[in-house]
MMTF fields as JSON, N, C-alpha, C and O atoms, coordinates in Angstrom:
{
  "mmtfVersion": "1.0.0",
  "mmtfProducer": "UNKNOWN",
  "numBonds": 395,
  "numAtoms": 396,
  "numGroups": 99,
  "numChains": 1,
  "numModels": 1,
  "chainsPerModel": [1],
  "groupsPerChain": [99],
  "chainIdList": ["A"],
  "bondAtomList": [4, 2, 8, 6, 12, 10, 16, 14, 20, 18, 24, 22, 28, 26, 32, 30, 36, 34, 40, 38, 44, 42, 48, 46, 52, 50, 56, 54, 60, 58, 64, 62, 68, 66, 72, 70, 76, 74, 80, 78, 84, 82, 88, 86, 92, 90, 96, 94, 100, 98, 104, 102, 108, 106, 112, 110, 116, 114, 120, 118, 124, 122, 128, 126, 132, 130, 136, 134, 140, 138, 144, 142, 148, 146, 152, 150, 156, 154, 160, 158, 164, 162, 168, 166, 172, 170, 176, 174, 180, 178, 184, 182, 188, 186, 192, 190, 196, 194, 200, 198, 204, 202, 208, 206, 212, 210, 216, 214, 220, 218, 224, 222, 228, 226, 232, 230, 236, 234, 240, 238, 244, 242, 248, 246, 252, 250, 256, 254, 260, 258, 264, 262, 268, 266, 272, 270, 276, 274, 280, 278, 284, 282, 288, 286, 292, 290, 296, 294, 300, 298, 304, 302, 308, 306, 312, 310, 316, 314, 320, 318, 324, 322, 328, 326, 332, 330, 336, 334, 340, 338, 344, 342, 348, 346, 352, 350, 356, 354, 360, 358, 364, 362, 368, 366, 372, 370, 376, 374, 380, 378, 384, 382, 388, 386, 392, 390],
  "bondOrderList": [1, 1, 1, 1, 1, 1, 1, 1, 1, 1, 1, 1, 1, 1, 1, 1, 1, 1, 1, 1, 1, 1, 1, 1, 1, 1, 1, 1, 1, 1, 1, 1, 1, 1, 1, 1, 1, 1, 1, 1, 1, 1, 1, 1, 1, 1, 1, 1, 1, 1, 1, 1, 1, 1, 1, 1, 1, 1, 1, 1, 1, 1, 1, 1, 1, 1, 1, 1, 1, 1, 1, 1, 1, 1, 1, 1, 1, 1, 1, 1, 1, 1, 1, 1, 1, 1, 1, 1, 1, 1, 1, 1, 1, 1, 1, 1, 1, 1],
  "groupList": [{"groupName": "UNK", "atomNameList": ["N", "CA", "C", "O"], "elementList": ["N", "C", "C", "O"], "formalChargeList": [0, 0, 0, 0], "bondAtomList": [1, 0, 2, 1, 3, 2], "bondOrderList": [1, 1, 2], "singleLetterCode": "X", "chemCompType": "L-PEPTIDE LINKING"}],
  "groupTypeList": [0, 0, 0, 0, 0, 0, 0, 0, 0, 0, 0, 0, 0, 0, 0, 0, 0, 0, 0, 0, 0, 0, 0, 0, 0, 0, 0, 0, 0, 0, 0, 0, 0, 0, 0, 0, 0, 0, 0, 0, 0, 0, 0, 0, 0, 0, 0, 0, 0, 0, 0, 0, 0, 0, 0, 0, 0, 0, 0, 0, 0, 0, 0, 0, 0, 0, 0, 0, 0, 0, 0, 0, 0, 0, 0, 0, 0, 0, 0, 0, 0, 0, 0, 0, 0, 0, 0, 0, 0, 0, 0, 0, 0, 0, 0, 0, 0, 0, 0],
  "groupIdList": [1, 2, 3, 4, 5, 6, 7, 8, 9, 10, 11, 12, 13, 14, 15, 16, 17, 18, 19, 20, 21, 22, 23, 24, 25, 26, 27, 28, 29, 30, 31, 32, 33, 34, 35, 36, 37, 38, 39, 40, 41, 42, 43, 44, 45, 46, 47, 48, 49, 50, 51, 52, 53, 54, 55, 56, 57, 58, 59, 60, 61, 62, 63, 64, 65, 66, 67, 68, 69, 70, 71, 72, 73, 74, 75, 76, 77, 78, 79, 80, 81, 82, 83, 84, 85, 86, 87, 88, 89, 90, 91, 92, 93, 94, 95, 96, 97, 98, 99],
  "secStructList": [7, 7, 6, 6, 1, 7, 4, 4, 4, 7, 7, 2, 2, 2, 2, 2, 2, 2, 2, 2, 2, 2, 2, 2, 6, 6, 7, 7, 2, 2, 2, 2, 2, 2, 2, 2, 2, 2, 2, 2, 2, 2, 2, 2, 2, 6, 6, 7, 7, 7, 7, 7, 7, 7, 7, 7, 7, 7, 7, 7, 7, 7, 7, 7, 7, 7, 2, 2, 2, 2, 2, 2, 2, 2, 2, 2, 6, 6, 1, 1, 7, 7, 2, 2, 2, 2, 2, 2, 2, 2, 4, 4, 4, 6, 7, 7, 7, 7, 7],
  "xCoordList": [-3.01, -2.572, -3.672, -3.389, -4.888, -5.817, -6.904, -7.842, -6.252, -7.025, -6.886, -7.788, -6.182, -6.093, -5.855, -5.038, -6.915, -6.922, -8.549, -9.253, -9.234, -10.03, -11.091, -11.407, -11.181, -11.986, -12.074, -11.511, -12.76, -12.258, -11.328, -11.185, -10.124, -8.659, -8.076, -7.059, -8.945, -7.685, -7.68, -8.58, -6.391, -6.036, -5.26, -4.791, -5.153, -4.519, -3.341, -2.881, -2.538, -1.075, -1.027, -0.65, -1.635, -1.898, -2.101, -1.092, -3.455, -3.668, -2.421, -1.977, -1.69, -0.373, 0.323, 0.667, 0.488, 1.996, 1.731, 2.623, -0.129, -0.249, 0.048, 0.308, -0.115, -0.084, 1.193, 1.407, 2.221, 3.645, 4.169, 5.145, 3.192, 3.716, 3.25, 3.932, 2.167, 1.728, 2.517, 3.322, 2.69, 3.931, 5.591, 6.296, 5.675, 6.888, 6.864, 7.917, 6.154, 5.796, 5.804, 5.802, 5.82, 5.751, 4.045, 3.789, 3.498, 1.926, 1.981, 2.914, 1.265, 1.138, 0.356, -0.652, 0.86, -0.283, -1.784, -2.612, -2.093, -3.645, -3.98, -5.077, -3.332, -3.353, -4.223, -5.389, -2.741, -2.879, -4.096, -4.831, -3.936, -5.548, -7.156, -7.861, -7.101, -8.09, -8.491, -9.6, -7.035, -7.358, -7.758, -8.791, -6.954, -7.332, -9.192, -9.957, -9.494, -10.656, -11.819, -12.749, -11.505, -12.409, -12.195, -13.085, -11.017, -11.066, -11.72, -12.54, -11.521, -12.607, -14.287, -15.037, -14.585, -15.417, -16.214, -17.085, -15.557, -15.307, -15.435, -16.493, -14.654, -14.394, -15.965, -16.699, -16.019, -17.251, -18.742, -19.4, -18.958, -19.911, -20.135, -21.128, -18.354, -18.574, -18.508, -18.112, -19.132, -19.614, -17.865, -17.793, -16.722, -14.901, -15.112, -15.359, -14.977, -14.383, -12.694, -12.355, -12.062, -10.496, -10.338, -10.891, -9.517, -9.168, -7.95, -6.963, -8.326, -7.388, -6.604, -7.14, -5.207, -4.594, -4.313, -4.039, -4.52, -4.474, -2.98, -2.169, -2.699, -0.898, -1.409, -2.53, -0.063, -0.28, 0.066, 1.168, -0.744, -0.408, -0.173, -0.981, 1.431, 1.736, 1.361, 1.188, 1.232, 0.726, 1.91, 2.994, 1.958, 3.025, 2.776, 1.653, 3.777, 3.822, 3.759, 4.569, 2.498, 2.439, 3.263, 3.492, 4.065, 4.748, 3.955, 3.562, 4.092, 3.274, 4.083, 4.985, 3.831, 4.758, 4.417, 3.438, 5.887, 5.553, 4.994, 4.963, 4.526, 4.199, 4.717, 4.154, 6.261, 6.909, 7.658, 8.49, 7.619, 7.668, 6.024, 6.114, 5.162, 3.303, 4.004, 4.525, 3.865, 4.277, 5.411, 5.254, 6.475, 7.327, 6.509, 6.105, 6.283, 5.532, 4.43, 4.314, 3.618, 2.302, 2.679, 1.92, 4.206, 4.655, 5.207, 4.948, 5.81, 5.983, 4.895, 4.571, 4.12, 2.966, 2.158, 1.345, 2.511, 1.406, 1.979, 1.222, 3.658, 4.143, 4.333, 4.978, 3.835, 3.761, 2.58, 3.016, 1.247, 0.791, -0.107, -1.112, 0.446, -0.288, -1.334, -1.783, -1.813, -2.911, -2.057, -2.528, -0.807, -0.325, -0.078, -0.455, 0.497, 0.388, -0.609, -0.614, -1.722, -2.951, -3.544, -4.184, -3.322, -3.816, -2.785, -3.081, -1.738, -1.311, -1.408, -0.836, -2.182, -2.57, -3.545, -3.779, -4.563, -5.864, -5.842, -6.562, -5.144, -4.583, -3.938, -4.357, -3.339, -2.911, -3.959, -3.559, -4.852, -5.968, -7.058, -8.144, -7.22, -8.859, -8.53, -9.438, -6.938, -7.083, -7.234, -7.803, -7.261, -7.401, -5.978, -4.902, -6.248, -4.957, -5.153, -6.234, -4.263, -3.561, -4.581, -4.616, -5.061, -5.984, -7.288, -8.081],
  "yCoordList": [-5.283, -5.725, -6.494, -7.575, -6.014, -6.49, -7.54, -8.151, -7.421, -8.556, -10.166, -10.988, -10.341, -12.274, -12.443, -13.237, -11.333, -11.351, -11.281, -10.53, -12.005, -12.044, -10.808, -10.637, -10.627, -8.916, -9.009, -8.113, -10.06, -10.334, -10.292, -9.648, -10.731, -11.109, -9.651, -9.347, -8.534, -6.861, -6.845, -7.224, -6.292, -5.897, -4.442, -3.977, -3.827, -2.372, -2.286, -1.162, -3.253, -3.234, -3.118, -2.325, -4.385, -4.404, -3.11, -2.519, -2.352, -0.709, 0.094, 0.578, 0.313, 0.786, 0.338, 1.172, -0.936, -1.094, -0.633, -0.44, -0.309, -0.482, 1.26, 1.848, 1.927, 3.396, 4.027, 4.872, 3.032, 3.388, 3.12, 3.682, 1.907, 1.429, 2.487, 2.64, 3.504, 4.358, 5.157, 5.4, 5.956, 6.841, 7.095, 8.051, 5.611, 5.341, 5.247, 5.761, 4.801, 5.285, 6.135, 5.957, 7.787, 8.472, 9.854, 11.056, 8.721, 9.59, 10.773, 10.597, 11.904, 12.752, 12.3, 11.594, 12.717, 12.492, 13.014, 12.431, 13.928, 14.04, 12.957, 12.485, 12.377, 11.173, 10.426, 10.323, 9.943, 8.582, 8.44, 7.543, 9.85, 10.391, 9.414, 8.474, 10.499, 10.147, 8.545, 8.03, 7.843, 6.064, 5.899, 5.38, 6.328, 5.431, 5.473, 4.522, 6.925, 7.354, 6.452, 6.118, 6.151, 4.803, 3.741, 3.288, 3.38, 2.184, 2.188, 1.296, 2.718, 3.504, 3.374, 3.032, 3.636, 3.452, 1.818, 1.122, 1.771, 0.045, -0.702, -1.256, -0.683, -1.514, -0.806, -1.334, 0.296, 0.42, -0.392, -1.099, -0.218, -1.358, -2.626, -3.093, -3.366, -4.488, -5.05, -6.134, -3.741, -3.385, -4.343, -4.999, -3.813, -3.928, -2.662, -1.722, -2.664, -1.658, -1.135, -1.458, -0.54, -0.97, 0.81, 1.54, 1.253, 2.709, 2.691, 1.955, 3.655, 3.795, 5.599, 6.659, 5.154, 6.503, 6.86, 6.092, 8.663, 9.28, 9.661, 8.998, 10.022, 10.545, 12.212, 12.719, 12.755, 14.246, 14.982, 14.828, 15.948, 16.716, 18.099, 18.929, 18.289, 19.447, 20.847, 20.944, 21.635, 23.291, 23.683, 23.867, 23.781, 25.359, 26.506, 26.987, 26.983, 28.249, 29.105, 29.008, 30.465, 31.024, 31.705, 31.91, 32.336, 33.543, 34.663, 34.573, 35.573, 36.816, 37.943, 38.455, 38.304, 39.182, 40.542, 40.901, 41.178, 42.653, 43.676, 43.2, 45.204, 45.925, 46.42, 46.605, 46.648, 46.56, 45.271, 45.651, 43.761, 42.973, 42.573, 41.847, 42.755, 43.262, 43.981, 43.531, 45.199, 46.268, 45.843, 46.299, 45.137, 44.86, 43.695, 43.871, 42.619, 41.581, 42.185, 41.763, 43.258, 43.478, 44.53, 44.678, 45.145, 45.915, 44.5, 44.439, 43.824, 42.854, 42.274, 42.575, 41.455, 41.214, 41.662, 41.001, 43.2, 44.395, 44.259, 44.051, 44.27, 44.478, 43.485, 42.57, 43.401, 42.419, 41.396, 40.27, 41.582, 40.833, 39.202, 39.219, 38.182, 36.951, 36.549, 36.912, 35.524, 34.353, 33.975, 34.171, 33.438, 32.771, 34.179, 34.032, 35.507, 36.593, 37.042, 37.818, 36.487, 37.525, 36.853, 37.421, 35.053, 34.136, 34.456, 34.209, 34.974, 35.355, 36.891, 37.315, 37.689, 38.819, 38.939, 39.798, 37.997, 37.719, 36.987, 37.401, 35.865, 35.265, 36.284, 36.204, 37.052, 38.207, 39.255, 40.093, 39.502, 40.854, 39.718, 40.297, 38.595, 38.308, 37.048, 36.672, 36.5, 35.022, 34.501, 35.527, 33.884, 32.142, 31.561, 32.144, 30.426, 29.945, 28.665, 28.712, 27.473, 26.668, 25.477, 25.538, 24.844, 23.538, 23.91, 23.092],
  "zCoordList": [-61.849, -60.54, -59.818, -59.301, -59.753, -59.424, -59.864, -59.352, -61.142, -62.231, -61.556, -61.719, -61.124, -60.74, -59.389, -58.924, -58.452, -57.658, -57.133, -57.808, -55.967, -55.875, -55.14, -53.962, -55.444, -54.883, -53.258, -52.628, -52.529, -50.951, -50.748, -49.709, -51.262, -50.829, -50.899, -50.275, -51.893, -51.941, -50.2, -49.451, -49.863, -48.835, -48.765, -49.803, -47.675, -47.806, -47.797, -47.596, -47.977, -48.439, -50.389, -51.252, -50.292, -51.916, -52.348, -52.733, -52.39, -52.643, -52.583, -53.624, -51.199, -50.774, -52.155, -52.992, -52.31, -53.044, -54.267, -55.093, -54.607, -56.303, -56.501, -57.551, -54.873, -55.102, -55.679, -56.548, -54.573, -54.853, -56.207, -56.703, -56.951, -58.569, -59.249, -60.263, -59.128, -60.006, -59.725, -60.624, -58.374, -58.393, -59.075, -59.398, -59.049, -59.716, -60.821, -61.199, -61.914, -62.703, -63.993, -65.211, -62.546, -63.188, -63.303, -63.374, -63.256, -63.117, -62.055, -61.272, -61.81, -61.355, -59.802, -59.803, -58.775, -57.837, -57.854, -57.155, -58.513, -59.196, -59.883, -59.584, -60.773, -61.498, -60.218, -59.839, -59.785, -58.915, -57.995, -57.582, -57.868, -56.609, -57.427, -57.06, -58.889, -59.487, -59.589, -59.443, -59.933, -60.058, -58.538, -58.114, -57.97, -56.123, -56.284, -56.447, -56.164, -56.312, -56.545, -55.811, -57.776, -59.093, -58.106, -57.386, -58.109, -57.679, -55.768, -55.555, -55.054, -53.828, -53.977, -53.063, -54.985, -55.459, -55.815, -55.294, -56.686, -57.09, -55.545, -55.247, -54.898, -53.441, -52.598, -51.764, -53.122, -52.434, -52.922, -52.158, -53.808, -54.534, -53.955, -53.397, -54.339, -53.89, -52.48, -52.052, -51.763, -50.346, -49.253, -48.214, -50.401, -49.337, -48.999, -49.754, -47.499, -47.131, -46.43, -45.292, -47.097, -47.222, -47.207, -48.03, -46.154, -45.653, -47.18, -47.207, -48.315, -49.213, -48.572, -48.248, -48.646, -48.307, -49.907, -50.829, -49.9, -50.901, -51.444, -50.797, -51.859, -52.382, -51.754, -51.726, -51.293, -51.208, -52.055, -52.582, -52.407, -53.526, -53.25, -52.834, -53.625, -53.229, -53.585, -54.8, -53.129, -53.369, -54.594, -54.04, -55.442, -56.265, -55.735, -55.587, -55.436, -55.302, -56.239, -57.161, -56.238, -57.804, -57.298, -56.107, -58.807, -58.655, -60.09, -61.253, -59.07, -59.768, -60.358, -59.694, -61.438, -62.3, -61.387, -60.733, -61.718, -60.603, -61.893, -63.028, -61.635, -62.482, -63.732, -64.811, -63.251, -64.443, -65.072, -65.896, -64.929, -65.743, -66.326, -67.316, -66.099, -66.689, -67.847, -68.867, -67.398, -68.765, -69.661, -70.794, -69.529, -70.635, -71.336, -72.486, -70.727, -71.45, -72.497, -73.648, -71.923, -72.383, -74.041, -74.999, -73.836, -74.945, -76.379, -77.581, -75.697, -76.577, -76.962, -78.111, -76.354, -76.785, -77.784, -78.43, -77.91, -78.512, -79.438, -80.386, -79.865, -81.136, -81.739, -81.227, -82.955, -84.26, -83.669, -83.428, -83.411, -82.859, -83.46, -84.171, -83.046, -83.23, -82.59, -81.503, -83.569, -82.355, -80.541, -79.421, -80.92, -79.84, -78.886, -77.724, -79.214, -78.526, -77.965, -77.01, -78.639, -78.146, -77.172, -76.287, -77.273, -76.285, -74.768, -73.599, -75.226, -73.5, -73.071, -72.066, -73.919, -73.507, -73.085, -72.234, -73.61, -73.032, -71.954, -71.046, -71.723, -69.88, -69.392, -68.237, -69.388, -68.325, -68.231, -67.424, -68.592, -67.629, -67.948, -67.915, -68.191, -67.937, -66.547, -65.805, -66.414, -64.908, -66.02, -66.394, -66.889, -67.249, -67.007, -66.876, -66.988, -66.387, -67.439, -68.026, -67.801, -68.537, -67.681, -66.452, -68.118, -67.47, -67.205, -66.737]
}
């Protein structure tokens, strides 16, 4: 988007519209965050200064297993036990989480 464009000439619409093209897309707003970011960066160097708005990135809500869905998981888990079993027995009493 920015390639045949002259680095003075980026303006904060341009940024805007390239945010909304990544969004659409498809990319994650962490994604999009991370490129704005670089490119924030970049504009900073070449001493542009251009207010980039971020994408918001929404909270998930965790949901937490109650005591007795813990204990049924943790009985299955136990019986006939695998690699892939033991990797979610070991994420349930040690917190690791997926990322």
């Amino acid at each position: 988007m920015f390639s045949k464009v002259h680095q003075r000439n980026i303006t904060v619409e341009m940024v805007d519209d390239y945010t909304t093209n990544l969004l659409n897309s498809g990319l994650l707003p962490k994604a999009v965050k991370d490129i704005l970011t670089v490119l924030k960066q970049i504009l900073k160097i070449a001493q542009i200064n251009i207010e980039i708005t971020m994408p918001r990135i929404l909270k998930c809500e965790i949901e937490i297993l109650s005591k007795i869905e813990q204990q049924k998981l943790e009985q299955i888990l136990l019986g006939n036990m695998n690699i892939e079993k033991f990797g979610i027995y070991l994420c349930l009493y040690t917190g690791l989480r997926i990322g």
